[in-house]
Steps between C-alpha positions, in 0.01 A plus 500: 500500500597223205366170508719272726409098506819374628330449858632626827772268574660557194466879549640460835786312360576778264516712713697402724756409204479867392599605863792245498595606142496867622733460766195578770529441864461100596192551749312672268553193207451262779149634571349412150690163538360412758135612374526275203580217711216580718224512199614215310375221694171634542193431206484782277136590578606562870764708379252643290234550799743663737611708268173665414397452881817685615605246707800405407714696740380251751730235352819506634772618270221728321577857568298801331762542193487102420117532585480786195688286263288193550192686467578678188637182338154343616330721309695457209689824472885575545564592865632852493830404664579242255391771207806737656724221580461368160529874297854550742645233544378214245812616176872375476682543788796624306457617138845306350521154480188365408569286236738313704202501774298359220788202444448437896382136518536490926672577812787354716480684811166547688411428869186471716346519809663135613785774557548873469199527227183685515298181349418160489674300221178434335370875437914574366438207274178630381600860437804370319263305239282804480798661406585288222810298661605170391597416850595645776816417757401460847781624704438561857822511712692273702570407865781766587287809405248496803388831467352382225361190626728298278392197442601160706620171322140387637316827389673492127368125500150577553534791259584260234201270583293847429641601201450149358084527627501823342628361142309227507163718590640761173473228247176383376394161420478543171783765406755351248774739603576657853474919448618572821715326735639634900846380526686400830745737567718654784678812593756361689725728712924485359629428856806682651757205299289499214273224557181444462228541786311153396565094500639392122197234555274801510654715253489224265169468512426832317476611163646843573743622766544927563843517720536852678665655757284647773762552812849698541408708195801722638763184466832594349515495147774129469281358754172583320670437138638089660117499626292583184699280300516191713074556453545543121701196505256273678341252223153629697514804433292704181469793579744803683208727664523899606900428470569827655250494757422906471184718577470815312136585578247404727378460891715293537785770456864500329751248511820531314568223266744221586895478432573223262741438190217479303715434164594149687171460643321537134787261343408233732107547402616486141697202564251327741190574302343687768286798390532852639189615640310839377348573815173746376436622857486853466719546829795241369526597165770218497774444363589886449528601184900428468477178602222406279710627205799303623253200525409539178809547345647172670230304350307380802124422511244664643168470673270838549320362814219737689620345857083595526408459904108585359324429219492853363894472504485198229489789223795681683660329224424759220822736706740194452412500138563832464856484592556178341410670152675813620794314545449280135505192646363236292195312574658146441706590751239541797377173613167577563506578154488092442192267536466333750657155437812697362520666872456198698785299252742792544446518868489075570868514637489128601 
């Protein structure tokens, strides 16, 4: 085996990014998860001990794949499952559009387990620096969507309280420029008349706002055209996510996309500033093609978003790419392209 001196929570970490990267069943992501966060608390020599004892299956959480992981790393070699993880799954996810990926400075849409996410805000923050990002948009989702454990007036509150603890943990006492920042952010659900699911005192109080529609996919196309653009056309707004709403892959199944005049619905996200979201989730691949092209050729902005429920998903953003350069649309105008302070003035819509 190579030499490995990461440790064994980072190895566990990796892992379990691989997995998420890969598409792999939730449980079995979950399981190194929840290892790390078991081992990382305790000293390193009585990781160390346990490890060579073969004890560590008595900790809960530890089961005999995480134990084989943290022993290997231990002892200072690659864990076999990282070693095939890595040689499979560690490349580009897509092979086009990596020198947009490259121009990626962040992204808008990301959510965690304060709603329908996988983790805690602080190990999505992390992964996104790891990854290289600027920032990263916290966007979990809003009252109306309960399946999803959308997020109170109260509950977004706290959130914000969090984010701020985590930013001021990130920056150091002696750093002269902040390298990474977590931004407050929403998805907030486009109600049935085109409002939005959240207080204007609340929505005001972020730096970046994600407006989709998650209900009555099936609405007939005036109705859903008069509700899209009554969302473009609210001064909160920045960004038009999934704007078709379809599945084309994944166990979640098929949905057809929604019926909209999307010529009128792009105008009014020219018009409004609003960007049209690149959703790189594999199973929305959304817009469609034809409707990106129209977007395009109307002149709207864009944002290539992950809409990542994991860590591993942060990178989902190499298939957004892909289609962005596909469809030769130019960097300047993606705003996740910008720096930071560019985003937050072009999305301030007091």
């Amino acid at each position: 085996m190579s030499e490995y001196a990461a440790g064994p929570v980072a190895a566990l970490r990796r892992i379990a990014f691989l997995l998420e990267r890969a598409r792999e069943d939730t449980r079995r992501v979950q399981a190194f998860r929840t290892a790390a966060a078991v081992i990382l608390p305790l000293p390193d020599d009585e990781v160390s001990r346990r490890a060579e004892a073969g004890t560590l299956t008595e900790l809960p959480g530890i089961g005999p794949s995480t134990a084989a992981v943290i022993v290997d790393a231990c002892r200072g070699r690659i864990p076999e499952r990282l070693a095939k993880l890595e040689a499979e799954h560690a490349g580009p996810l897509a092979t086009a559009g990596q020198g947009l990926r490259a121009k990626l400075r962040g992204d808008c849409h990301s959510h965690s387990d304060w709603s329908d996410g996988g983790s805690p805000i602080e190990e999505m923050a992390m992964t996104a620096m790891e990854l290289g990002h600027e920032y990263l948009v916290l966007t979990d989702h809003s009252p109306r969507l309960k399946i999803a454990r959308g997020l109170s007036a109260e509950r977004l509150t706290r959130q914000l309280d969090v984010v701020a603890a985590i930013n001021a943990h990130l920056v150091s006492p002696d750093a002269t420029t902040e390298t990474f920042t977590l931004l407050r952010g929403i998805e907030v659900d486009i109600l049935d008349d085109g409002s939005l699911d959240q207080t204007d005192e609340l929505l005001a109080q972020l730096d970046v706002r994600v407006a989709s529609v998650h209900s009555k996919l099936a609405m007939e196309a005036d109705a859903m055209t008069r509700r899209m653009i009554a969302a473009v056309r609210n001064p909160f707004t920045n960004v038009l996510g999934h704007c078709t709403g379809r599945l084309v892959t994944g166990n979640r199944g098929v949905r057809k996309q929604s019926q909209f005049d999307a010529r009128a619905v792009f105008e009014a996200c020219r018009d409004n500033d609003t960007a049209v979201e690149i959703n790189s989730r594999p199973e929305r691949r959304d817009p469609p093609t034809d409707l990106l092209e129209l977007a395009r050729d109307l002149g709207c902005l864009f944002s290539i978003d992950s809409d990542a429920h994991a860590p591993g998903q942060l990178d989902m953003l190499d298939y957004g790419c892909a289609r962005a350069e596909e469809a030769g649309i130019d960097a300047d105008r993606i705003i996740n392209t910008w720096p930071r302070d560019r985003l937050l003035e072009w999305a301030d819509r007091d």
